[in-house]
N, C-alpha and C positions, 0 to 999 in steps of 0.2 A: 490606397485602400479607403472606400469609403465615413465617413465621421459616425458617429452614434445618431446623431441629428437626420441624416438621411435615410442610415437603415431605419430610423424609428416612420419616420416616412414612409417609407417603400411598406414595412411592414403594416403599417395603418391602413394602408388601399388595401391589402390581403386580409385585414380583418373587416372590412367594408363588403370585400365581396365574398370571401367565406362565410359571415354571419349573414349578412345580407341576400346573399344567393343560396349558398350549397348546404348549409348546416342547421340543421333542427335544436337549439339546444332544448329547449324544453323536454323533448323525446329522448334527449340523453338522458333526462334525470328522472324522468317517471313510466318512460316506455323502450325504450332498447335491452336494458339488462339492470339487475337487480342493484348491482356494481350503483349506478345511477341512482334508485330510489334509496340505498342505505347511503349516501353523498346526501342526498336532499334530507332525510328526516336528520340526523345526525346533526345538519349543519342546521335546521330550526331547532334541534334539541340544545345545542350548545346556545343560541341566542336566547331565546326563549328562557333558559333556568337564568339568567341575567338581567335581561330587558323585561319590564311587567307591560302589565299591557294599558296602553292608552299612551305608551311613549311617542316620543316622534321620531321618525330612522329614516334615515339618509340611506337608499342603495344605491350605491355607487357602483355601473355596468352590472346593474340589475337585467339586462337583455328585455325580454317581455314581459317582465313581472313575477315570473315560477316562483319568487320568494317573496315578493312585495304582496304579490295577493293575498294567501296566507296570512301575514302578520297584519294589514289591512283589514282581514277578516274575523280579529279576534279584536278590534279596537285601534290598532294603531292608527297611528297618522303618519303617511307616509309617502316621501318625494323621491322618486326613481331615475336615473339619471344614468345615461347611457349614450356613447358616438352615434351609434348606426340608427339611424333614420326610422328604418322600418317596425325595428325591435322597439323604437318610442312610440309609434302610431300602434303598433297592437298593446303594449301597454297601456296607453290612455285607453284605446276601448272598454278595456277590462270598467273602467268607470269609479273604480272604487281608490283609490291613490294619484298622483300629483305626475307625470310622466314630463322630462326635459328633455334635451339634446346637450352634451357636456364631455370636460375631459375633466379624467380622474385627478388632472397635475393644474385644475383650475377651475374651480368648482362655481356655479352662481349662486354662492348663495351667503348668508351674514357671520357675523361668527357668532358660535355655541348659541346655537340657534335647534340645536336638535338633540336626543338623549344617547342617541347610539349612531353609529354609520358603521353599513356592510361595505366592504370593497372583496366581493365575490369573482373577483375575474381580473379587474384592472392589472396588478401587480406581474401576472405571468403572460403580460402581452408589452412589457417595457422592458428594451433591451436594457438599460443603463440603468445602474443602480441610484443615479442619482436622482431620478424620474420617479425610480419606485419610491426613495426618500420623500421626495416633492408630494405626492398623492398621498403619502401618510402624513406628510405637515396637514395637508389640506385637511384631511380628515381630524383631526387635531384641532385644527383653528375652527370647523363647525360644531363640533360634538362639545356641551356643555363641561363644565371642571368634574370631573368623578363619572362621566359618560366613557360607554365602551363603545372600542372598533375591533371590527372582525376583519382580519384580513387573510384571502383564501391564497394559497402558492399551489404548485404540483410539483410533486416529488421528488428531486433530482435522480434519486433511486430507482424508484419504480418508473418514471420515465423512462430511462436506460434499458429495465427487466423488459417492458413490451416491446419498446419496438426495435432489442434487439431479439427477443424469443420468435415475433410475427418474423421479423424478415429472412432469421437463422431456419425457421420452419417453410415458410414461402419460397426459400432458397436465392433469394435477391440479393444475398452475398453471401462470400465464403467463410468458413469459420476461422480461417486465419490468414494471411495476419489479418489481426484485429486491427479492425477500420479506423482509421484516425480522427473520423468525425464523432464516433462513439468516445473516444477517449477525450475529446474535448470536450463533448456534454459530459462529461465525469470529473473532470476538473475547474472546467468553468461554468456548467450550467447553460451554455449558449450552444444553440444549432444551428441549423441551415434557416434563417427565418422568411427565408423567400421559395423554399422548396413547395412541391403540392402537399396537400394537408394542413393540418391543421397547424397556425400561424404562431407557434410559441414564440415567447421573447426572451425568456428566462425560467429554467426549472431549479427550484432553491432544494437547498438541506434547511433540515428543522432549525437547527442555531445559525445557519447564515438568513433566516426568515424573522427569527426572534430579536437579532442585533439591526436587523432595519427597521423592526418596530421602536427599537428604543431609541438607535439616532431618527426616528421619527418624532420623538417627546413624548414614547406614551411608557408610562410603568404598570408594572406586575404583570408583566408579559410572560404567557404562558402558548405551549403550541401544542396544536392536537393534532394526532393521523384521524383522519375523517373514517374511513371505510375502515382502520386497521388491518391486521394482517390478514383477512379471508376474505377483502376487496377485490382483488385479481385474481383468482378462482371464480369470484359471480361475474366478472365482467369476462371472462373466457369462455363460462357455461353461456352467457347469454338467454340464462331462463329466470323465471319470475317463480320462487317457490320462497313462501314464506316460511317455513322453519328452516331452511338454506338461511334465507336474510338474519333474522330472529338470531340465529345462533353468531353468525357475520357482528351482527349490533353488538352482541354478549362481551365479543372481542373486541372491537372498537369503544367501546366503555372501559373496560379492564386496563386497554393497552395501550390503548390511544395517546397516551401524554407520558407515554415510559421513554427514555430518552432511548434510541438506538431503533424502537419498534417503530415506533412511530413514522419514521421516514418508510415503512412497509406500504403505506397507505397511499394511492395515488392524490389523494390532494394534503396541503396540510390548511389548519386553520389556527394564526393567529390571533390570543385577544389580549388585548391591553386597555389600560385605562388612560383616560386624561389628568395629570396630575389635579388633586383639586385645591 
């Protein structure tokens, strides 16, 4: 059977040419479905009541910038850093932030040298948890003493709910028995990472997201459901209705960090601090 080292490999070319080629994420977050733009403001609302502005932030697999523009645009100062080539070159166009080429588990740059670092992606494209470890040292070792890291995961849960409701509904398997690949993402978080679609590496629960931030050295670690529980109802409708979203928001404020709901939510977001 393959080592972690290779599957990380193998799956690194699959997110080369999925981001690279096939996938829009931008259009995920602000044009496909509402699911998407309540993920993006959420996820500047929870930075933003933390970081003031004129900080320096580190995005780590920032893609083309959908979050670094933004925070650039209110004052920050801000270095984006990202594998795929392509996703760096339309970010530096943008003109306004620092745009690299980099891996999350080896960062270019000094230490506490910045006030905050996102890692908005990195963590659910690492098979191994000890990798996920590694990119939260990292983030650690840049981010000043008393600086926050945001770290994004997706659901274990809600993972499970889509794409086993889309393929029970598409009919691309049978309802029983229950598929053994399904039960291994329910117990371990790991899929097919080489299948088509889209290139997971790992999908977390809320406290197995919270215990890698802390063996990552960061304290007062707290975890949010991003979308909360009426995320996958918008991301089903696939429509753009603002008192749909609005009320979506209402929920993800309320319930976002309740222990149990929260994994409702297709992405989670961890934050912790650097001890100071």
């Amino acid at each position: 059977m393959p080592d972690h080292e290779s599957l990380q490999s193998a799956l690194d070319d699959r997110i080369m040419d999925y981001y690279g080629e096939q996938f829009d994420e931008n259009d995920r977050l602000v044009g496909r479905s509402d699911q998407g733009v309540l993920e993006f403001e959420r996820t500047q609302e929870l930075i933003t009541q933390r970081v003031p502005p004129g900080s320096r932030i580190i995005d780590v697999g920032g893609a083309t910038g959908i979050h670094a523009a933004p925070l650039a645009a209110r004052g920050d100062s801000v270095t984006l850093i990202d594998p795929v080539p392509s996703h760096v070159a339309a970010a530096a166009a943008i003109g306004t932030f620092t745009a690299l080429v980099g891996d999350a588990r080896d960062l270019p740059l000094k230490d506490a040298t910045s006030d905050a670092v996102l890692l908005l992606g990195p963590l659910y494209h690492l098979i191994d948890r000890g990798d996920r470890v590694r990119a939260l040292r990292e983030a650690v070792r840049v981010v000043r003493p008393g600086g926050h890291v945001f770290a994004a995961a997706i659901s274990r849960t809600m993972a499970h709910v889509f794409s086993s409701v889309i393929a029970v509904a598409t009919e691309q398997v049978q309802r029983s028995p229950y598929p053994a690949d399904w039960l291994h993402l329910l117990e371990t978080g790991a899929t097919d990472h080489l299948g088509h679609g889209f290139p997971g590496g790992h999908f977390h629960l809320s406290e197995e997201l919270a215990e890698e931030l802390t063996d990552g050295g960061l304290v007062d670690v707290e975890v949010h459901g991003l979308e909360g529980p009426g995320g996958m109802a918008l991301e089903v409708a696939r429509t753009h209705d603002d008192e749909l979203r609005a009320a979506a928001m209402l929920l993800a404020r309320h319930f976002g960090n309740v222990a149990g709901l929260r994994d409702l939510s297709q992405h989670l977001l961890a934050i912790g601090r650097r001890p100071a």
